[in-house]
C-alpha positions, 0 to 999 in steps of 0.5 A: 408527468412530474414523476416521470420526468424525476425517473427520467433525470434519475436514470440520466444521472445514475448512467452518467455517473456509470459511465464516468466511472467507467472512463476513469478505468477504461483505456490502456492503463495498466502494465503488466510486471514482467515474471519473477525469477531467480535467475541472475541478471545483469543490466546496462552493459555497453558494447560498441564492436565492428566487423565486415557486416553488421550481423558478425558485429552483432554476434561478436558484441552479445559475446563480449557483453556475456563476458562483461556480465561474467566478470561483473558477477565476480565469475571465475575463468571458463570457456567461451562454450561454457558461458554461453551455456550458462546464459539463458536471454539477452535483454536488448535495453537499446541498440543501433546497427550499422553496415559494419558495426553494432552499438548497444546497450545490453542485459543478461541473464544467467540461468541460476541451476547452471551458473550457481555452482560456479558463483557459490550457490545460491543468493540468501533467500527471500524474508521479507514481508510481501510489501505492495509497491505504489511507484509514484512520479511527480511531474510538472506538477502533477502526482501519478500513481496507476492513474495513466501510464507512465515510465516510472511504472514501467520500470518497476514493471520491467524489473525483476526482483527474483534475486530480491529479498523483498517480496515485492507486490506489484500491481498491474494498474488495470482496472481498479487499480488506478482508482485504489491505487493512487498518490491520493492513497499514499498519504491516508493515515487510517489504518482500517482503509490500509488493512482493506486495501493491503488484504484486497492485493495480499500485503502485509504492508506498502512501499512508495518509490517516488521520483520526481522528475525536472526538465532543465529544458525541451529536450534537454537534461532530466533530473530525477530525485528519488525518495524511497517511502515506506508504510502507511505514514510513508516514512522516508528511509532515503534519497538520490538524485540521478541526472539524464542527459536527455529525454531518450535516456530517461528510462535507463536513468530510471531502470538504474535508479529502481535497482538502486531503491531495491538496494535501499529497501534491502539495507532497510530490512537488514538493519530492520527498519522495513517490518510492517506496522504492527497497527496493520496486522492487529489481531494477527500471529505477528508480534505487537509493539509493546505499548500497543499491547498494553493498551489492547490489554488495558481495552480487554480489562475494561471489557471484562470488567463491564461484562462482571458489572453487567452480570451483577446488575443481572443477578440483583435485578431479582428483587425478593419478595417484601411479604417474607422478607420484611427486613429486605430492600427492593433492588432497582433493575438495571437500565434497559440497553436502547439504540441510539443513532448518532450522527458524527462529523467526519471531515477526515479518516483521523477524525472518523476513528478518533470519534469510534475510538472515543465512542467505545469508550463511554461507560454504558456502550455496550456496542457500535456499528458504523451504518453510513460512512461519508468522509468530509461529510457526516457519517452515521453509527448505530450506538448500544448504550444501557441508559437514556440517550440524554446521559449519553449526550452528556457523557459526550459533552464530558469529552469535549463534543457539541451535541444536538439532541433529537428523538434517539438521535445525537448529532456530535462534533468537535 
């Protein structure tokens, strides 16, 4: 009865976990980027035009927010049939239509085949890194990512970075997305966990957008300060503040406001702070800083040089024959290559690979395999080290561990 009554808690407990799980994923969580293209487009023109019904004032304001858009992309004169040729949407941000009259807000997108030649072909290409874009909003208090919907995610999804020169990886949010891809991440130092995260979404390195909002009152002015972040050390590059005069026009303010981060990110790229971590791409066709490659270099020195010595204990382990060789002394064998199981505190990701890093770096470690890994707890690795496990302990305790001994297990800590 006892056995069962286990199986049964089990089961309980192994769906109830299921299904949290599946609640933090589940839902309409995710917005989807709308498609890239190079098409030019030019967004926020006001018009505000009457005529004898409301639709002839609609069809006379698309005609003059066409124009606006013309000569705030430095066109040259052409007809009005020749505009309209070149214009292949208009984007409707916000609009208000009256019996005689037509107020809006408008964007348009000219087709870039058609309007280039007259605009002086097309805009310099595309070089950046593709960059995986974490849009982050702070809100009375609270840090979101992908975790729910929100209008700064929607900007960034409603933008199009097609005449761009940031290769822009936008996530959706849905389903694992708002568990990978939280403010939690942003502030993760571990390379390994941003080589893992960058490679799932096809990155070479991240940007973080963030905006926080301030309500000076229930449906009064809203203040958003930007930051533009980007890198596993989420490095500031820099900061704005935009105000809107209330909640409605939010998300214009915000609209405006990724434009504006993209102008960051491009001045970024051109005074070449925005290249990806080197740190990131080890082991890449990318070039590494210097002092990172001399100390890979520094490792491969060390690794070749306990390779040779391996070799010569392997060759002097033939000890010759004492009966024909009466003047020769015996060799001693080498010591034999045990696996030990070490138990390491990991409060943190800075801890767990300063402990790996330092571990590799004990003489006699021929190899390390991490077998368990559990962050603010202990983790566990399987050590091969050529000696008995009380030498390594002590070679340990050299660098600063408290070590527990066992049965070929360690337990170490700071």
């Amino acid at each position: 009865m006892r056995w069962f009554v286990a199986a049964a808690l089990a089961v309980m407990l192994l769906g109830g976990g299921y299904a949290l799980v599946l609640a933090q994923v589940a839902g309409e969580r995710g917005i989807a980027p709308t498609a890239s293209s190079a098409d030019i487009e030019v967004r926020g023109i006001e018009v505000d035009v009457r005529a004898d019904t409301g639709v002839e004032a609609r069809d006379q304001a698309w005609r003059e927010a066409q124009r606006k858009a013309w000569d705030k992309v430095g066109g040259p004169a052409i007809s009005d049939s020749q505009l309209a040729g070149m214009v292949s949407a208009i984007v409707i941000q916000r609009e208000r239509i009256g019996p005689k009259r037509y107020v809006a807000t408008l964007g348009v997108t000219f087709d870039r085949q058609r309007a280039g030649r007259f605009l002086g072909g097309a805009r310099a290409s595309r070089n950046s890194a593709p960059m995986l874009v974490i849009p982050v909003m702070v809100s009375g208090g609270v840090y979101t990512a992908f975790e729910v919907r929100n209008p700064w995610q929607r900007a960034w999804a409603e933008f199009n970075p097609g005449t761009s020169r940031i290769d822009y990886v936008r996530p959706s949010g849905a389903g694992g997305d708002s568990l990978l891809l939280s403010y939690g991440q942003t502030g993760r130092r571990s390379r390994a966990w941003w080589r893992s995260t960058l490679d799932q979404y096809g990155a070479a390195d991240a940007l973080s957008p963030i905006v926080r909002l301030e309500h000076a009152f229930p449906g009064g002015p809203v203040t958003g300060t930007f930051t533009a972040r980007y890198g596993p050390d989420s490095t500031a590059i820099e900061t704005f503040t935009m105000e809107a005069n209330s909640p409605g026009a939010l998300p214009e303010m915000l609209t405006e406001a990724v434009v504006r981060m993209d102008s960051i990110y491009e001045a970024a790229l051109e005074s070449g702070k925005l290249q990806p971590d080197p740190t990131l791409r080890l082991g890449g066709s990318g070039r590494v800083d210097p002092a990172l490659q001399r100390l890979i270099e520094i490792g491969r020195a060390i690794q070749a040089r306990d390779r040779a010595e391996a070799r010569a204990a392997a060759n002097a382990a033939i000890v010759p024959d004492p009966a024909t060789q009466p003047d020769s002394q015996p060799t001693q064998a080498p010591a034999a290559v045990r696996s030990v199981t070490v138990q390491f505190a990991t409060p943190d990701a800075v801890t767990f690979d300063a402990t790996l890093s330092t571990m590799r770096q004990v003489p006699g470690v021929r190899g390390l395999s991490v077998t368990s890994t559990a962050m603010g707890g202990t983790s566990v690795m399987s050590v091969s080290f050529s000696g008995e496990p009380s030498a390594l302990a002590e070679a340990l305790r050299q660098r600063g561990f408290a070590v527990r001994e066992g049965s070929g297990t360690l337990a170490i800590s700071r």
